[in-house]
C-alpha positions in Angstrom: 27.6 18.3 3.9 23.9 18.7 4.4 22.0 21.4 2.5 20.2 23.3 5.1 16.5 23.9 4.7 15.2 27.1 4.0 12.9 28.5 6.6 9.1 29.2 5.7 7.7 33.1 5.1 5.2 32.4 8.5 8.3 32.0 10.6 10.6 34.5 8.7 7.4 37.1 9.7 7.5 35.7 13.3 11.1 36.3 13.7 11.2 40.5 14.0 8.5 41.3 15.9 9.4 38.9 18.9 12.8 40.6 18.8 11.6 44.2 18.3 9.4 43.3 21.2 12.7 42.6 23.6 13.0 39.1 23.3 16.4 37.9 23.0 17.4 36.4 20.2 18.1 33.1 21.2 14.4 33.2 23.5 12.9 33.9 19.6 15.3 31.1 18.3 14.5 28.2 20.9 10.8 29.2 20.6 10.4 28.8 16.9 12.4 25.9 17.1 15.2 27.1 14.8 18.8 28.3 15.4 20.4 31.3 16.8 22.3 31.9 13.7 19.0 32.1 11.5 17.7 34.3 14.4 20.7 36.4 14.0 21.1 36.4 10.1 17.5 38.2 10.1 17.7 40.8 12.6 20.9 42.0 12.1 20.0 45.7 12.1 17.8 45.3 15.4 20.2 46.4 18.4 19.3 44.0 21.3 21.3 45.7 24.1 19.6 47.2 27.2 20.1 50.4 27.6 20.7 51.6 31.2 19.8 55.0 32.2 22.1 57.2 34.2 20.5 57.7 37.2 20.0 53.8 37.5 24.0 53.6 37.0 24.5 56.0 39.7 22.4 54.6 42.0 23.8 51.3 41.5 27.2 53.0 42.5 25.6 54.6 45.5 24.0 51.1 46.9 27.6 49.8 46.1 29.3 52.5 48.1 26.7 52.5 50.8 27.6 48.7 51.6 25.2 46.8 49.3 27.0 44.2 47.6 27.5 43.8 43.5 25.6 40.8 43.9 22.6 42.2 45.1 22.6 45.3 43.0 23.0 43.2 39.7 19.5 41.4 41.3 17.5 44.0 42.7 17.9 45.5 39.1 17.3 42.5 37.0 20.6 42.8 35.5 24.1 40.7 34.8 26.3 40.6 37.7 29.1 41.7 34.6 27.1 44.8 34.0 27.5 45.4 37.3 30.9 44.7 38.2 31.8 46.7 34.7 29.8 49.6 36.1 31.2 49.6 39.7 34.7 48.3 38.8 36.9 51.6 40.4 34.5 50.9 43.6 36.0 48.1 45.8 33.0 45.8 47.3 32.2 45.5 51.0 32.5 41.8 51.9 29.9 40.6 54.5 30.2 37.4 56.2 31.7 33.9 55.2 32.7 34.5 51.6 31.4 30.5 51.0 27.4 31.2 51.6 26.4 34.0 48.6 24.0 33.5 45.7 22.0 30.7 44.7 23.1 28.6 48.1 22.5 31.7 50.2 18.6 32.3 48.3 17.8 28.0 49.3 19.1 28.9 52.6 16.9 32.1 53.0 13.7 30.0 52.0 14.6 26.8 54.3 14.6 29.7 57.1 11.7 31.8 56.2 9.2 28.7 55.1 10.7 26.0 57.1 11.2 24.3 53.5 12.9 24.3 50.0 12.5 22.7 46.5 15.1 22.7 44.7 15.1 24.2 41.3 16.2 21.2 39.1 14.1 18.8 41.1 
């Protein structure tokens, strides 16, 4: 086995602020070039978990039970689709149109028809 090189005082002092600042910890990690794990082994104490507020969860159940879909919610508030589906689990979705055109296909094919064009995202 290879002895694993200790990691200078500059980037050991780099390492907690960036994450204090709401960077995930593997953002800080692959930024500093240096792994997760080293990330992680620093900052244990620092709680990385967004914190939703309540009225944010219940309007997310509203939207939901007005019609919008999970989907939608989870992207109009910047947040996982699991948060979302945890938070509206009891609250059975509204499915609108073909169940085959949603998400990434369904955001190229709102751009095709709004600029005429698309690029895709991995060239």
């Amino acid at each position: 086995m290879s002895k694993k090189k200790p990691i200078s005082q500059e980037t050991k002092a780099l390492l907690r602020p960036q994450v204090l600042d709401g960077k995930s910890k593997s953002q800080v990690a692959r930024d500093l070039g240096i792994t997760f794990r080293t990330v992680w082994n620093h900052t244990k104490d620092i709680c990385t978990r967004k914190v939703i507020l309540k009225e944010i969860k219940e309007k997310i159940r509203k939207e939901v039970i007005e019609g919008k879909s999970k989907y939608q919610a989870a992207k109009d508030y910047n947040l996982c689709r699991t948060t979302v589906y945890r938070l509206t689990e009891d609250i059975n979705g509204s499915s609108i149109g073909w169940g085959g055109i949603r998400g990434k296909t369904l955001d190229l094919l709102q751009e095709i028809v709004t600029k005429g064009y698309a690029y895709p995202a991995n060239g």
